[in-house]
C-alpha positions in Angstrom: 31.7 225.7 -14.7 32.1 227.7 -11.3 29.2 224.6 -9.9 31.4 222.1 -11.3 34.8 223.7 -9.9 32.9 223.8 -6.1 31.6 220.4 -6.4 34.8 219.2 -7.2 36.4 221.0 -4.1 33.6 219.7 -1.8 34.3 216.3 -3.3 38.1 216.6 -2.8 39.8 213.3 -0.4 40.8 216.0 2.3 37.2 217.6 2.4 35.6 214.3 2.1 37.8 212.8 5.0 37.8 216.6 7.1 33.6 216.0 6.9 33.6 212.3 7.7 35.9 213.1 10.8 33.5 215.7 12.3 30.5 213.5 11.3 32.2 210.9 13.8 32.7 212.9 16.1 29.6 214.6 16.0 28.0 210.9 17.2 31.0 210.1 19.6 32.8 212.4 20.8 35.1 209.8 23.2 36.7 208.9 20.4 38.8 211.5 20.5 40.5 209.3 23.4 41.0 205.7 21.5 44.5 205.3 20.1 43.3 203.4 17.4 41.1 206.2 16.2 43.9 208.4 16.4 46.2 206.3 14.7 43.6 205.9 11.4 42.8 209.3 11.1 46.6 210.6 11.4 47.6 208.0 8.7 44.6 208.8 6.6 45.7 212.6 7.1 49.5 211.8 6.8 49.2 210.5 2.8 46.8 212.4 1.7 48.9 215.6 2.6 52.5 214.1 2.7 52.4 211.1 -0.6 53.1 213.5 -2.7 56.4 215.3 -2.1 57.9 212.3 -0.2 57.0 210.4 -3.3 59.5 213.5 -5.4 62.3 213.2 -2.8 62.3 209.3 -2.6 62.5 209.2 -6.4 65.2 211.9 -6.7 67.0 210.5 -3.9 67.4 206.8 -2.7 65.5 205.4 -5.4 67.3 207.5 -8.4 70.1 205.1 -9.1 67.0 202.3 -10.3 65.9 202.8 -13.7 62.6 202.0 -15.2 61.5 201.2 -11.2 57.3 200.3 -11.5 55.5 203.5 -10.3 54.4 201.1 -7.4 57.2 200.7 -5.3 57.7 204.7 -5.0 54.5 205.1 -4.5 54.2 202.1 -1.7 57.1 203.5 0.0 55.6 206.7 0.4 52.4 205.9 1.3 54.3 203.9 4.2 56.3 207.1 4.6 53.8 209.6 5.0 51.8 206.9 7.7 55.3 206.5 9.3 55.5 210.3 10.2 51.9 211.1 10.9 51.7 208.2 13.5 55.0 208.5 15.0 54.4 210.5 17.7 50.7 209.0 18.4 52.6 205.7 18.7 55.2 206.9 21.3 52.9 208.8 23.5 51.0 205.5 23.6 53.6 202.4 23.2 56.4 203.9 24.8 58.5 203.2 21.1 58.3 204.0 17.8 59.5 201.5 14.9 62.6 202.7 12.5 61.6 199.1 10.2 58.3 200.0 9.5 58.8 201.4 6.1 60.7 199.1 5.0 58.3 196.2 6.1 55.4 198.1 5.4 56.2 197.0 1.6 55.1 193.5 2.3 52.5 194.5 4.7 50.7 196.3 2.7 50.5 194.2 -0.2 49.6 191.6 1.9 46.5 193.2 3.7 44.7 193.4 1.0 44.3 190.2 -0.5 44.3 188.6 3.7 41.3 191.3 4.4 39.4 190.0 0.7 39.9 186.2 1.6 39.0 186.3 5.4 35.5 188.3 4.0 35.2 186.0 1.5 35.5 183.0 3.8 33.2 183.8 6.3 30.4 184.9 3.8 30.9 181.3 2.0 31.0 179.5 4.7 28.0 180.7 6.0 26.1 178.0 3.2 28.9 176.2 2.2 32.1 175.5 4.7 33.5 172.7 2.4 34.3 175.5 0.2 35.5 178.3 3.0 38.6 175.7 3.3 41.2 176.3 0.8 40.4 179.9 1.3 41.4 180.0 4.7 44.3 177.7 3.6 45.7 180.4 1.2 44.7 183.3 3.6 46.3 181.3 6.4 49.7 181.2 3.9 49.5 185.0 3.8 48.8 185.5 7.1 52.0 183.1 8.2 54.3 185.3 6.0 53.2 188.4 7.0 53.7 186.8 10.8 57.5 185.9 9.7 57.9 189.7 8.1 57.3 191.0 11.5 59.1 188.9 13.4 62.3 189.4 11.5 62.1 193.0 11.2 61.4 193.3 14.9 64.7 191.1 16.0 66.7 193.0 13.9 69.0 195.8 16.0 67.5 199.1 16.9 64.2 198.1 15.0 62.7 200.4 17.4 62.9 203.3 19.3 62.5 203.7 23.0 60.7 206.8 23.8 58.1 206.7 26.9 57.3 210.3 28.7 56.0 212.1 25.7 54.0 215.3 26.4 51.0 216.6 24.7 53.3 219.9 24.2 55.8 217.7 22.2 53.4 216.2 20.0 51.9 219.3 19.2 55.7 220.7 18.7 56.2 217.7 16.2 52.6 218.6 14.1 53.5 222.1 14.0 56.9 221.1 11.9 55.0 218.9 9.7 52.7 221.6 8.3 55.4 223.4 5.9 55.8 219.9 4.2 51.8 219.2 4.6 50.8 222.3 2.3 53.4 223.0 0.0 52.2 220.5 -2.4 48.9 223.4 -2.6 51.2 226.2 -2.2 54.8 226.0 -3.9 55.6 223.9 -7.1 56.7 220.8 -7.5 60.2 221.6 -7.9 60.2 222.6 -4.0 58.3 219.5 -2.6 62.0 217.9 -2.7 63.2 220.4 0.4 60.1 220.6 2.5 59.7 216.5 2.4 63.6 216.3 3.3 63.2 218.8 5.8 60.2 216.7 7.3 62.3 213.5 7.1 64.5 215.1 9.3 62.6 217.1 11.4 61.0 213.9 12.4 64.5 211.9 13.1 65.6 215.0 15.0 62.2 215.0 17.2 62.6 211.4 17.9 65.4 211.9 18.8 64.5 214.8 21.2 61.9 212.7 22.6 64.3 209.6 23.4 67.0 211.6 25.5 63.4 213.7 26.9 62.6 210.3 28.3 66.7 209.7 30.4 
């Protein structure tokens, strides 16, 4: 029993991803440096600790007045959520702007990666032997790829899509992290009941930060 309760620790998402991380870094320490990197592991980091209690105040708040809602759409917008947060300040140290659409598009996005990842695979293995046949799936994936194309374009002519907010300092993004972790651990720590505050107090913690970091920037 006590074996099984340590595997099953060791075998946890956060411990699996913690050890992958320092694996990678182990062989490449530059890393550390790419933006892209950064971006994957803070997203990867940002649901696995924040899903959870932004999934409870999402449901108890703006998504309370829809009954019998699938457990998909909560669970899509939080996911998108908890990237949102953990990338934002990532994203304006290194654009210069953060988007206020992206959750909202995010639940077409991310639908539509997927299948667009499966049939641009699946294309190029056929059509390695058989290219008559790697047509009508790039025709379909080519349909996906268009509409996901129009999703962004809309969202990002709408006004105030996104937030101007060059001049970030290492010391503010480190501020912002710091004021993430009450929300990040309470899903271990407090019970459920008390997710609701610490995930509205990280909502806006994060609005008042980027906030902070536009009129840093004047």
């Amino acid at each position: 029993m006590l074996l099984a309760g340590v595997l099953g620790r060791q075998l946890s998402p956060l411990h699996f991803m913690a050890a992958m991380l320092a694996l990678v870094l182990a062989y490449n320490p530059m890393l550390v440096y790419s933006a892209g990197f950064q971006l994957s592991v803070a997203a990867v980091f940002g649901i696995l600790l924040l899903r959870k209690p932004l999934k409870k105040l999402l449901e108890n708040t703006i998504l309370r007045p829809f009954v019998n809602l699938p457990e998909v759409v909560p669970n899509l917008l939080a996911v998108s959520l908890a990237a949102q947060i953990a990338t934002a300040p990532i994203i304006v140290a290194s654009f210069g702007e953060v988007s206020v659409v992206g959750v909202l598009t995010n639940l077409v996005a991310v639908p539509l990666s997927g299948p667009i990842l499966t049939l641009g695979l699946l294309a190029a293995i056929v059509g390695q032997g058989l290219p008559l046949l790697a047509f009508p799936l790039n025709f379909v994936n080519g349909f996906l790829v268009s509409a996901l194309e129009t999703v962004a374009e809309v969202a990002a002519s709408l006004p105030l899509a996104t937030v101007s907010t060059p001049g970030v300092s290492l010391l503010m993004i480190a501020f912002f992290y710091v004021g993430c972790v009450p929300a990040a651990l309470c899903q271990n720590f407090l019970p459920e009941e008390r997710w609701i505050f610490w995930a509205a107090i990280l909502v806006v913690w994060t609005a008042l930060w980027l906030m902070l970091a536009s009129l840093a920037s004047v």
